[in-house]
MOPAC internal coordinates of N, CA, C and O (Angstrom, degrees):
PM7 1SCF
backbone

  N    0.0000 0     0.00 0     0.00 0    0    0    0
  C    1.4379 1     0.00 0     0.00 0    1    0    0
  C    1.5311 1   110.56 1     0.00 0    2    1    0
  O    1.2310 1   109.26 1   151.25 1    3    2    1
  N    1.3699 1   137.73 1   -28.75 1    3    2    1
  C    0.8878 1   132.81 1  -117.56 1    5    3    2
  C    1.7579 1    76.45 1  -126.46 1    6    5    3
  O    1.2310 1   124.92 1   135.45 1    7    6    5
  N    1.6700 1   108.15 1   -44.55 1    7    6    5
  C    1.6124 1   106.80 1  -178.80 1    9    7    6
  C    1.4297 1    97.64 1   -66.78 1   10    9    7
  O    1.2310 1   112.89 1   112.87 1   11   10    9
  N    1.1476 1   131.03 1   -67.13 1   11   10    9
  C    1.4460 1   127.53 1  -170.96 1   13   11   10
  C    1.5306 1   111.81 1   -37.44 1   14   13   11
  O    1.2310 1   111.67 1   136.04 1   15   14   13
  N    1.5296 1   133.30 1   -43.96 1   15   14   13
  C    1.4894 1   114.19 1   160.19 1   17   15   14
  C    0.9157 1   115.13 1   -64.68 1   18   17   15
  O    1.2310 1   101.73 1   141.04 1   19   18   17
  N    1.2531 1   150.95 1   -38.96 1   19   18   17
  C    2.0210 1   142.19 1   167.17 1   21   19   18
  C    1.4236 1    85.98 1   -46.16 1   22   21   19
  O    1.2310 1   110.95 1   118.68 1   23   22   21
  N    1.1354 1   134.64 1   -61.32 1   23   22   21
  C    1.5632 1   121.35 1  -139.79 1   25   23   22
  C    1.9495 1   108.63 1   -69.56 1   26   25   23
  O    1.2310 1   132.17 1   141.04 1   27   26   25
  N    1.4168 1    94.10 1   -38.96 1   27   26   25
  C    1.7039 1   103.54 1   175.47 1   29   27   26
  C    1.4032 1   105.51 1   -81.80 1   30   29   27
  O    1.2310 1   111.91 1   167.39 1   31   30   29
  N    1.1622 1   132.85 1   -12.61 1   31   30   29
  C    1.2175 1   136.74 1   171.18 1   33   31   30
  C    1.7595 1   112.34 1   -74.21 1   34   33   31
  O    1.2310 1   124.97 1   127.97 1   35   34   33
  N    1.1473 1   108.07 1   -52.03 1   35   34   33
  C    1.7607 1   127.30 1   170.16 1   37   35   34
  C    1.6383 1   110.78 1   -51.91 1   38   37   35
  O    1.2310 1   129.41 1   121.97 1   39   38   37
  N    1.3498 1    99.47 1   -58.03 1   39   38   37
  C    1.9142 1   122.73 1   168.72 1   41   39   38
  C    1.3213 1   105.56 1   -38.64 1   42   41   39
  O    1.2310 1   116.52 1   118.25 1   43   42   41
  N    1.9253 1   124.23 1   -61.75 1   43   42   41
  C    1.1132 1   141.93 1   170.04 1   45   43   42
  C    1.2487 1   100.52 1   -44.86 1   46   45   43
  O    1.2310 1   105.10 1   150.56 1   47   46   45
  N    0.8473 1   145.18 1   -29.44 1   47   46   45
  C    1.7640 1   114.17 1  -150.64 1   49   47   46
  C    1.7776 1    99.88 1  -152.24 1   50   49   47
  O    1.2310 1   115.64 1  -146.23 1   51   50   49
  N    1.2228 1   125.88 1    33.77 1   51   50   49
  C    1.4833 1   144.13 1  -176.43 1   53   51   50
  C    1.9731 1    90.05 1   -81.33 1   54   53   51
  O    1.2310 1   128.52 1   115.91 1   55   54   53
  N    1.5235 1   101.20 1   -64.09 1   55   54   53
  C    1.9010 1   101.89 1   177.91 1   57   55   54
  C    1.1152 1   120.67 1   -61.43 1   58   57   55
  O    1.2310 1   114.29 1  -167.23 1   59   58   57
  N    1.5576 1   128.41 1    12.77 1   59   58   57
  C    1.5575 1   129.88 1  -173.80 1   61   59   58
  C    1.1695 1   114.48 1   -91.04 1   62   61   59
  O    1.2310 1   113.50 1   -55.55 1   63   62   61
  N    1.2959 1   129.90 1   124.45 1   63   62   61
  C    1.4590 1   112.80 1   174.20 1   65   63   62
  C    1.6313 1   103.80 1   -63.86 1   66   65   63
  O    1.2310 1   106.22 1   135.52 1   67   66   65
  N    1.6704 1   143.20 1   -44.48 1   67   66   65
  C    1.1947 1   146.75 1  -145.16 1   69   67   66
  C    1.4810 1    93.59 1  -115.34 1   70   69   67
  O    1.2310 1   112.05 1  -114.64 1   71   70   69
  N    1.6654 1   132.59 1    65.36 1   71   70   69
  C    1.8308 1   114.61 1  -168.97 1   73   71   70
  C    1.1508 1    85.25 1   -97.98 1   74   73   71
  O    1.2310 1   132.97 1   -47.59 1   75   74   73
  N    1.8077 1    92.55 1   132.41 1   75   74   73
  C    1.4171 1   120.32 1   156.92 1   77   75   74
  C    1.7077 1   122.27 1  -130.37 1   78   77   75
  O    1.2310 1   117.57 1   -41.98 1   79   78   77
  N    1.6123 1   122.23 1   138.02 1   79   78   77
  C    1.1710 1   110.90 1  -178.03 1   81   79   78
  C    1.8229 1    75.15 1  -131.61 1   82   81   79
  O    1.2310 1   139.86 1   -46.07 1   83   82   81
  N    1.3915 1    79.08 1   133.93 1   83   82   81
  C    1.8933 1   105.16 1   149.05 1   85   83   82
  C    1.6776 1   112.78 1  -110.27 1   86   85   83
  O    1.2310 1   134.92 1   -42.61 1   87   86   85
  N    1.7814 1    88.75 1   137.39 1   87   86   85
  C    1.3385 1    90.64 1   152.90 1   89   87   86
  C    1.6302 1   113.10 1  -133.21 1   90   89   87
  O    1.2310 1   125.86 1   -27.35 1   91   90   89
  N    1.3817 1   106.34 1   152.65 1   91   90   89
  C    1.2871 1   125.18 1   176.74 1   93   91   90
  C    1.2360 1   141.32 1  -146.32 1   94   93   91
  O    1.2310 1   124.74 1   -53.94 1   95   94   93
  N    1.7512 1   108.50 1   126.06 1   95   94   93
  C    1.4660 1   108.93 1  -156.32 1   97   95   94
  C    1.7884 1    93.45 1  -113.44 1   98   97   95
  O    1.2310 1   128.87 1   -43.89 1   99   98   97
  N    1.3698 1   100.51 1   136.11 1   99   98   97
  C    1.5248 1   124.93 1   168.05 1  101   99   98
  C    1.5024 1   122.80 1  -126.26 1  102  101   99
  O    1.2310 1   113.67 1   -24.68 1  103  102  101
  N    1.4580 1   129.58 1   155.32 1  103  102  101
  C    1.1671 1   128.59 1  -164.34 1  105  103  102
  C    1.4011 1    89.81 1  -147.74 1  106  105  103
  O    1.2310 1   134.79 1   -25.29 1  107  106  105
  N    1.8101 1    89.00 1   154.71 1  107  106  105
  C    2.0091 1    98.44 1  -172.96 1  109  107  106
  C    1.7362 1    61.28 1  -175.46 1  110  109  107
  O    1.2310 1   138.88 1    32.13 1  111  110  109
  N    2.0142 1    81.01 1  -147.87 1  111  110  109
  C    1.6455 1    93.42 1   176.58 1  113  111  110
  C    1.0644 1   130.17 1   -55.42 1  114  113  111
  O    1.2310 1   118.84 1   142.89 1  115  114  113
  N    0.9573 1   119.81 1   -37.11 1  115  114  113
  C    1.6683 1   124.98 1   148.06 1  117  115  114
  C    1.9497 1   126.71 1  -127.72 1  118  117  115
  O    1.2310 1   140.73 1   -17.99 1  119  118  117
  N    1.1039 1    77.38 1   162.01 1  119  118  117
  C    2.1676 1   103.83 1  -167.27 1  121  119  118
  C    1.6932 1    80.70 1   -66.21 1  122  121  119
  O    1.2310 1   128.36 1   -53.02 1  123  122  121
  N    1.4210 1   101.51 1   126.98 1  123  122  121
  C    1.4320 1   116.04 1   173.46 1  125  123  122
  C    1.4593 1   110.44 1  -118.14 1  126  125  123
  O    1.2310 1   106.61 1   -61.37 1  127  126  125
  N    1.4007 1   142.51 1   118.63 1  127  126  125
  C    1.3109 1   131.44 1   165.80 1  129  127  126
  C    1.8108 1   115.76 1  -123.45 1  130  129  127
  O    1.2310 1   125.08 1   -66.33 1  131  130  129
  N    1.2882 1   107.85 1   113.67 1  131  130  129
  C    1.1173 1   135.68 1   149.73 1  133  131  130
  C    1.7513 1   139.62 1   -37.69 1  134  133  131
  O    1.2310 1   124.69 1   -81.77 1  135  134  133
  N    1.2219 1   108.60 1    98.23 1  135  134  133
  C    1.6614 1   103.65 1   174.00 1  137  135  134
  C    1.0405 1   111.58 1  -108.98 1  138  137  135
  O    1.2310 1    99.25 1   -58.07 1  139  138  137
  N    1.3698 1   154.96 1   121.93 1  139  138  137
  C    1.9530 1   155.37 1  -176.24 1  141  139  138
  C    1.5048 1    99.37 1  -132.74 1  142  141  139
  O    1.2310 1   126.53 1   -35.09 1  143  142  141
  N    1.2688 1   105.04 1   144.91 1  143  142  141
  C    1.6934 1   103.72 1   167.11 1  145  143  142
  C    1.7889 1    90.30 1  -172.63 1  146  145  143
  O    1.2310 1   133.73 1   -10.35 1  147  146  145
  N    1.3968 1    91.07 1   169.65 1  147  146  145
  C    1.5561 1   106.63 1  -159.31 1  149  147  146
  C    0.8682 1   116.80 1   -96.26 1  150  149  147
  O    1.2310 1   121.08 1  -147.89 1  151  150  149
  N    1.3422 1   115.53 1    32.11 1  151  150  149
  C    1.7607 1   131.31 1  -178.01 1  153  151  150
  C    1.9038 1   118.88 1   -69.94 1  154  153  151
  O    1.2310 1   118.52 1     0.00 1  155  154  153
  N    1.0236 1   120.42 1   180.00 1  155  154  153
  C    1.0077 1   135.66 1   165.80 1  157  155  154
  C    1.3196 1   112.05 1   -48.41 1  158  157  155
  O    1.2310 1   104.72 1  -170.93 1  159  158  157
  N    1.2457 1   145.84 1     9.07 1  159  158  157
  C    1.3011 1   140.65 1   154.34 1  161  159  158
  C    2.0239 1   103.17 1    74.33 1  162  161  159
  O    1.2310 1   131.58 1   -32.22 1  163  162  161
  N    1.4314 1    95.26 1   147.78 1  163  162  161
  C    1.5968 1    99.90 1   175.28 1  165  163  162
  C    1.9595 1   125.62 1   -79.13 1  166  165  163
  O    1.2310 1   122.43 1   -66.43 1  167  166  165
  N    1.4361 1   112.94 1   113.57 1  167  166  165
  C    1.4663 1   124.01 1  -158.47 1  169  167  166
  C    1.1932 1   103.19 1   -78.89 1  170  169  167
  O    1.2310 1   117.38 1   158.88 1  171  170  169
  N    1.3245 1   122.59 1   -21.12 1  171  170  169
  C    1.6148 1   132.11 1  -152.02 1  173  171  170
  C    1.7167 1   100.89 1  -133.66 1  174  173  171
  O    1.2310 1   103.50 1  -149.91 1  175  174  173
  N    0.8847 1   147.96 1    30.09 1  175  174  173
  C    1.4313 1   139.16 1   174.52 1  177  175  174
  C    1.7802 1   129.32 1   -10.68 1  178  177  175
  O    1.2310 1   132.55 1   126.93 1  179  178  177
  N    1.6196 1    93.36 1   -53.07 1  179  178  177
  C    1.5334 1   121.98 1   168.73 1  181  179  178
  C    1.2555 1   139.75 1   -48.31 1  182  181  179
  O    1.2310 1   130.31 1   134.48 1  183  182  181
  N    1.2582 1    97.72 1   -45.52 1  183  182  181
  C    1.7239 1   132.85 1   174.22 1  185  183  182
  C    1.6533 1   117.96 1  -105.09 1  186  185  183
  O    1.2310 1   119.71 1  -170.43 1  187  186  185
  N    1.3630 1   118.15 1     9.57 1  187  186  185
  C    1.4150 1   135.06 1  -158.21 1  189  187  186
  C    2.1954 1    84.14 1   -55.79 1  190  189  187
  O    1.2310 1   135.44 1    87.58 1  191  190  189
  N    1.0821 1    87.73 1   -92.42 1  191  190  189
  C    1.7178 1   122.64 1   179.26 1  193  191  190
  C    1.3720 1   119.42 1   -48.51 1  194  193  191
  O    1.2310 1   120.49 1   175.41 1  195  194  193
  N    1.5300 1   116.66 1    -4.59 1  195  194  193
  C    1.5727 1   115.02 1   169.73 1  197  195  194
  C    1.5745 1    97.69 1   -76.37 1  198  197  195
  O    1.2310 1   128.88 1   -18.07 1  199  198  197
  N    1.4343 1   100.49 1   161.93 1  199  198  197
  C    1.9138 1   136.55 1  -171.51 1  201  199  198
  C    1.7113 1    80.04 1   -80.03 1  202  201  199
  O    1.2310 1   121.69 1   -77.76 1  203  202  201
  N    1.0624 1   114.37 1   102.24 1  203  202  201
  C    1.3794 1   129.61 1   141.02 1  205  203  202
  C    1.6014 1   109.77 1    95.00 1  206  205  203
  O    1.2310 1   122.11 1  -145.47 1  207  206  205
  N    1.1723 1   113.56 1    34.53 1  207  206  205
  C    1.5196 1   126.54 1   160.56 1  209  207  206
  C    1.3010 1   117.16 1   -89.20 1  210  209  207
  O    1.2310 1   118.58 1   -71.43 1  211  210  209
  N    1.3883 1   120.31 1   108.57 1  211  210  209
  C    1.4278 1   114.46 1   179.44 1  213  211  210
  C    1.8605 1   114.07 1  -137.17 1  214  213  211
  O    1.2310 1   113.67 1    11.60 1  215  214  213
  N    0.8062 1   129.57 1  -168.40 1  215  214  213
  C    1.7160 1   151.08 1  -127.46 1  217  215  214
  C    1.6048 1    88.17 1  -149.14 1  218  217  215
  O    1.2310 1   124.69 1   117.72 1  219  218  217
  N    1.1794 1   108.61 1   -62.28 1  219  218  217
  C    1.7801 1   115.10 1  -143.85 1  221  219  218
  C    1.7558 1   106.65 1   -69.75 1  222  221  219
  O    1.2310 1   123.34 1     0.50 1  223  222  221
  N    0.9792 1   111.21 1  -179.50 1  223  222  221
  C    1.3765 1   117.77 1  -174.67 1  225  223  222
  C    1.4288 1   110.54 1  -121.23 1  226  225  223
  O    1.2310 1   120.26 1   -51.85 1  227  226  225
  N    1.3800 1   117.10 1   128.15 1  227  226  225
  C    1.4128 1   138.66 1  -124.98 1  229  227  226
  C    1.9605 1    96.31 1   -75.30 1  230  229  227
  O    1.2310 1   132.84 1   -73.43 1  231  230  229
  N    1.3441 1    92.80 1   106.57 1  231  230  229
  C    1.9414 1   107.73 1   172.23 1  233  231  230
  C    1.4416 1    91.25 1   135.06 1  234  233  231
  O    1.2310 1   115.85 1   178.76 1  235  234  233
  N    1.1477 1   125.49 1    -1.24 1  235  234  233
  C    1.7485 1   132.66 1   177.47 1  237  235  234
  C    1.1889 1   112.03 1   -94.73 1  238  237  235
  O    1.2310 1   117.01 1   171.42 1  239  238  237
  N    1.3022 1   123.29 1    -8.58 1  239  238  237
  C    1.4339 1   112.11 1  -167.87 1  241  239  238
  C    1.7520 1   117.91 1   152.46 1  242  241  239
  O    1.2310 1   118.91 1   -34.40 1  243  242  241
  N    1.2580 1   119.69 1   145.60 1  243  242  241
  C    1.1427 1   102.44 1  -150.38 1  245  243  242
  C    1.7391 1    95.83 1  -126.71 1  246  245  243
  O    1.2310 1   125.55 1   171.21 1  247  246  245
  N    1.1313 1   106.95 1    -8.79 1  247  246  245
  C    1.6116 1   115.15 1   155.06 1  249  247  246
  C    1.7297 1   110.23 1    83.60 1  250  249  247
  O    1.2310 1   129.43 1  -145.82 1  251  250  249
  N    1.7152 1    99.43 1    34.18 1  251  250  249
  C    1.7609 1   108.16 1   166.37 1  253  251  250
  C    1.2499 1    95.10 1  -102.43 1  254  253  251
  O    1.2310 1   108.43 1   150.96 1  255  254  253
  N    1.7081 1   139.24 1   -29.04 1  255  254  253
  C    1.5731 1   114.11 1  -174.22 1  257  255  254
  C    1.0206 1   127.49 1   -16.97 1  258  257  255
  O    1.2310 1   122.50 1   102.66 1  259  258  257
  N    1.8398 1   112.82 1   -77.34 1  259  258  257
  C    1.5437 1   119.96 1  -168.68 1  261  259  258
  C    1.3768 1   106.66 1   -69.23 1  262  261  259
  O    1.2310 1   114.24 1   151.15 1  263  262  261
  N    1.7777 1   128.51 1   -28.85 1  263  262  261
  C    1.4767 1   111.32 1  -168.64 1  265  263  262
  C    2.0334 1    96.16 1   -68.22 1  266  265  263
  O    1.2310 1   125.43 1   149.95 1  267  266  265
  N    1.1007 1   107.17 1   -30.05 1  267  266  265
  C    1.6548 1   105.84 1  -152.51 1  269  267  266
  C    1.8637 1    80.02 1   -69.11 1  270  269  267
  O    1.2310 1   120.39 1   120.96 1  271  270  269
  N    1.3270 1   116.86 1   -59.04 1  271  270  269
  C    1.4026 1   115.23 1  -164.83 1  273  271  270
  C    1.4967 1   124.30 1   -59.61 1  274  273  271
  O    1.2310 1   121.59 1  -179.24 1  275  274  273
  N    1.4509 1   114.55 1     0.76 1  275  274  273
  C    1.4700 1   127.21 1   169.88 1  277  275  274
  C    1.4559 1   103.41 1   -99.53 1  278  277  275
  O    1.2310 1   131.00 1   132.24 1  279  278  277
  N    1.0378 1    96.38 1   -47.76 1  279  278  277
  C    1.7203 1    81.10 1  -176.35 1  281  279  278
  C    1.5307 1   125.34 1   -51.04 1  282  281  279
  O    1.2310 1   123.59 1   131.93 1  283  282  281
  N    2.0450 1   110.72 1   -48.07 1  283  282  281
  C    1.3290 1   130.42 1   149.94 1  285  283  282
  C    1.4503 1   108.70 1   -10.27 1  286  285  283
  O    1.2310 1   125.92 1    88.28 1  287  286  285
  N    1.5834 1   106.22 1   -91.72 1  287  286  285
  C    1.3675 1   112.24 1   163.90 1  289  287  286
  C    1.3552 1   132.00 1   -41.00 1  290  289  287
  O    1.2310 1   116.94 1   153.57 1  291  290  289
  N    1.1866 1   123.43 1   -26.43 1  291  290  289
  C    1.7572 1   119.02 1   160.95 1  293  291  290
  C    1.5002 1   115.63 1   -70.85 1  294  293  291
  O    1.2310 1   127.64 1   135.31 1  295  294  293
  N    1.5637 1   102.91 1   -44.69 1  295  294  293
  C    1.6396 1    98.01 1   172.12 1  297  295  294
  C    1.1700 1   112.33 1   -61.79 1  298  297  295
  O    1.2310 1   109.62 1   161.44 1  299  298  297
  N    1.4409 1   137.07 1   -18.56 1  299  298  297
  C    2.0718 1   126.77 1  -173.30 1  301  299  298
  C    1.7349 1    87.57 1   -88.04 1  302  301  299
  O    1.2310 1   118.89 1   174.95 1  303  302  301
  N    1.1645 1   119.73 1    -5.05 1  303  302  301
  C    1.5391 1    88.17 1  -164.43 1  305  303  302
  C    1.0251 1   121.34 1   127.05 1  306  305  303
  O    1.2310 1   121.10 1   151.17 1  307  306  305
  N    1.6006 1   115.50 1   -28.83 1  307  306  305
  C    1.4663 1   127.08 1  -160.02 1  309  307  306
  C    1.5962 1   108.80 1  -106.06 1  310  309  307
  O    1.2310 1   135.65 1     8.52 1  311  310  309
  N    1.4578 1    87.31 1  -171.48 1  311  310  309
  C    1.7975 1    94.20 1   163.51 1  313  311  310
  C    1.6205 1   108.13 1  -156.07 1  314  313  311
  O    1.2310 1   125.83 1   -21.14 1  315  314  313
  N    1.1934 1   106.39 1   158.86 1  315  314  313
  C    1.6087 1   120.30 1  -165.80 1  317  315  314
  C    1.7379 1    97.24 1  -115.18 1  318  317  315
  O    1.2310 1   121.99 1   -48.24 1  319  318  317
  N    1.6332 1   113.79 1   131.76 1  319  318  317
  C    1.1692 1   107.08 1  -175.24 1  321  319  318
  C    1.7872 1   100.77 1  -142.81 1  322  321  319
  O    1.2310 1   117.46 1   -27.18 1  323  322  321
  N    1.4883 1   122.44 1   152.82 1  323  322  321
  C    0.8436 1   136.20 1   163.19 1  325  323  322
  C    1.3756 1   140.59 1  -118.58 1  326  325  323
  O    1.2310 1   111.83 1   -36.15 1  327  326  325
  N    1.1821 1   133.00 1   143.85 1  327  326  325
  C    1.1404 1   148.48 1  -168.44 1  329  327  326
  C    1.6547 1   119.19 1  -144.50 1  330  329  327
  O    1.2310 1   119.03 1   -25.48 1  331  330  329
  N    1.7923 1   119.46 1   154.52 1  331  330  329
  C    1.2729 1   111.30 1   162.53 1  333  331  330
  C    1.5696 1    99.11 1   -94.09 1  334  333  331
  O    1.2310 1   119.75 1   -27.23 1  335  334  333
  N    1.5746 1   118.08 1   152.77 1  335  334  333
  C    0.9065 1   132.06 1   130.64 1  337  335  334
  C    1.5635 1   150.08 1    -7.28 1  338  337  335
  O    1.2310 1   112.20 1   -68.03 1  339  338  337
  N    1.6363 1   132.32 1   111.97 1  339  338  337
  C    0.9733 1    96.56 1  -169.19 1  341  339  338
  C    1.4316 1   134.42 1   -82.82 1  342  341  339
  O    1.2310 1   119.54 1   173.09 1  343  342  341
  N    1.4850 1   118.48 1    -6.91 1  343  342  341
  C    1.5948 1   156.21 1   153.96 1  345  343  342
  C    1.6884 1    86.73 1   -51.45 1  346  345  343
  O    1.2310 1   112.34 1   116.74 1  347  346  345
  N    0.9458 1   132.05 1   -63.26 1  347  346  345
  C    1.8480 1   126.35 1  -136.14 1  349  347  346
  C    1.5822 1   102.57 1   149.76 1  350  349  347
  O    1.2310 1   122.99 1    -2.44 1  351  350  349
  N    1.5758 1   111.87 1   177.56 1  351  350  349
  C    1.3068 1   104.59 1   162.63 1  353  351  350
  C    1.3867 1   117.57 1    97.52 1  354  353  351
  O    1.2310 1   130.58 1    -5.59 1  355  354  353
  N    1.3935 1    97.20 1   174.41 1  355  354  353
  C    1.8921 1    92.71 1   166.94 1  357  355  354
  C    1.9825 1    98.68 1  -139.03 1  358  357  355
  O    1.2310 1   136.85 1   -23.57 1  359  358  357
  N    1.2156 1    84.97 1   156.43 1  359  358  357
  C    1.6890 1    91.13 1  -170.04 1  361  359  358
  C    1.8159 1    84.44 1  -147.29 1  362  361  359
  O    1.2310 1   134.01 1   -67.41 1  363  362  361
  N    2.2983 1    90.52 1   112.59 1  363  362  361
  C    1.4957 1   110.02 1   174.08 1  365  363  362
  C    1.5698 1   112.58 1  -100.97 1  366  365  363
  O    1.2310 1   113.79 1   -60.67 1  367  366  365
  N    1.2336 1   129.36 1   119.33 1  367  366  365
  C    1.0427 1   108.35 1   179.29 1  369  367  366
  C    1.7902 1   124.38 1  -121.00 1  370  369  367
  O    1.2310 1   115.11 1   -63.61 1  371  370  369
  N    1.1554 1   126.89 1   116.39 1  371  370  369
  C    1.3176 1   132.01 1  -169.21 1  373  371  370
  C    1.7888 1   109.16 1   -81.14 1  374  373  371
  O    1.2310 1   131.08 1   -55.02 1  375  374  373
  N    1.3589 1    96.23 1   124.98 1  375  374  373
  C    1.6141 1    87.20 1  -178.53 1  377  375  374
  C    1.6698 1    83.87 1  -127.96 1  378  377  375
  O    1.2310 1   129.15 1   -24.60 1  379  378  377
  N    1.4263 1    99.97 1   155.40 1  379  378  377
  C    1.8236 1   128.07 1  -168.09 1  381  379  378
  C    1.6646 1   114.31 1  -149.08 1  382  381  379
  O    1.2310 1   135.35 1   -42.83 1  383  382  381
  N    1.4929 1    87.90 1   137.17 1  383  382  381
  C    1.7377 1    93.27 1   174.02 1  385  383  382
  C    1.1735 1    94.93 1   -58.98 1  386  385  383
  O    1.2310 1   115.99 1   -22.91 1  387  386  385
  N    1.8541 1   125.23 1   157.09 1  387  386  385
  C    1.2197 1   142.01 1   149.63 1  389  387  386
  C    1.7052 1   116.82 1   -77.84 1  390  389  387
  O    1.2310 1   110.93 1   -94.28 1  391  390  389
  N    0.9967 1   134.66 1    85.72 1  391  390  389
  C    1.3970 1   139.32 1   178.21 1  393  391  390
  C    1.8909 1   106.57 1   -39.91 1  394  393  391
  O    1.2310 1   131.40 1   -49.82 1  395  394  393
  N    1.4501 1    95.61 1   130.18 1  395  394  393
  C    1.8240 1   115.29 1  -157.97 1  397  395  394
  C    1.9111 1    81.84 1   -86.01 1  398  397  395
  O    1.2310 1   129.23 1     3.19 1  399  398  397
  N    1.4446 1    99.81 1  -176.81 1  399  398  397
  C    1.4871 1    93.50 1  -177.42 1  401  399  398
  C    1.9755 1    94.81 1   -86.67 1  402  401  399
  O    1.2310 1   122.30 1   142.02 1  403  402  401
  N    1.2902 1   113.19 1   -37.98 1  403  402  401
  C    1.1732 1   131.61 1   165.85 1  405  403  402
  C    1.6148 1   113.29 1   -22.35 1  406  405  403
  O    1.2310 1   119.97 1   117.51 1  407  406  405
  N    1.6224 1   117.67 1   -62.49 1  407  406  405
  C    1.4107 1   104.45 1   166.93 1  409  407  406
  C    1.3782 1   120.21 1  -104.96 1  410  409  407
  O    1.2310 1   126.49 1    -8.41 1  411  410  409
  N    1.2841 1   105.13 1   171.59 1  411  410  409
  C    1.3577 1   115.63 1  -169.72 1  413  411  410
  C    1.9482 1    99.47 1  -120.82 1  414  413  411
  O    1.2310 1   136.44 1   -27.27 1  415  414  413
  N    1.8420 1    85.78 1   152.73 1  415  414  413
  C    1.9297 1    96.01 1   169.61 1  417  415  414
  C    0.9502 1   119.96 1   -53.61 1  418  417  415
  O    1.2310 1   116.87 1   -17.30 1  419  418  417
  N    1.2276 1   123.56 1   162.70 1  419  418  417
  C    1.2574 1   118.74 1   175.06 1  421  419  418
  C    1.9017 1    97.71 1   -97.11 1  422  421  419
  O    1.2310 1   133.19 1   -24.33 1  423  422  421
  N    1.5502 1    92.12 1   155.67 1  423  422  421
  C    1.3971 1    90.89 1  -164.16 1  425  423  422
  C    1.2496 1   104.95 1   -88.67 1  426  425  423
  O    1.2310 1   120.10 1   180.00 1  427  426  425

């Protein structure tokens, strides 16, 4: 999950003269991680996370990344969300339960 946002993030921002992706991880009630980069910004918001919606041009990609990597994240608990930027860009952000000492991973 985590390569597939670098990878659309990298994808994003290949036509930039200045490409930058941040990532950033924060913790509270839950483990938050952050992907932003200065790409072309998200065209489709709606259709982001459907099984085979994609951007790319056909042998580039077949447009399960983000559906497979939400679901991932729905099975831990979490959820995967998107947004554009207010600079430009797209900014993904993964938020996750913090596991208590009480439970354990699943194996």
């Amino acid at each position: 999950m985590i390569i597939n946002l670098l990878r659309n993030a990298l994808d994003a921002t290949k036509d930039v003269s200045s490409p930058q992706i941040d990532i950033l991880l924060s913790a509270g009630d839950t483990a938050i991680l952050t992907v932003r980069d200065n790409g072309h910004g998200i065209t489709d918001l709606e259709n982001l996370f459907e099984p085979f919606y994609t951007t790319k041009k056909p042998g580039e990609g077949v447009g399960l990344g983000l559906a497979i990597s939400s679901g991932i994240v729905t099975d831990l608990g979490g959820r995967l969300t998107a947004h554009n930027g207010e600079g430009g860009g797209a900014v993904f952000e993964v938020q996750l339960p913090i596991l208590g000492r009480e439970q354990e991973a699943a194996e």
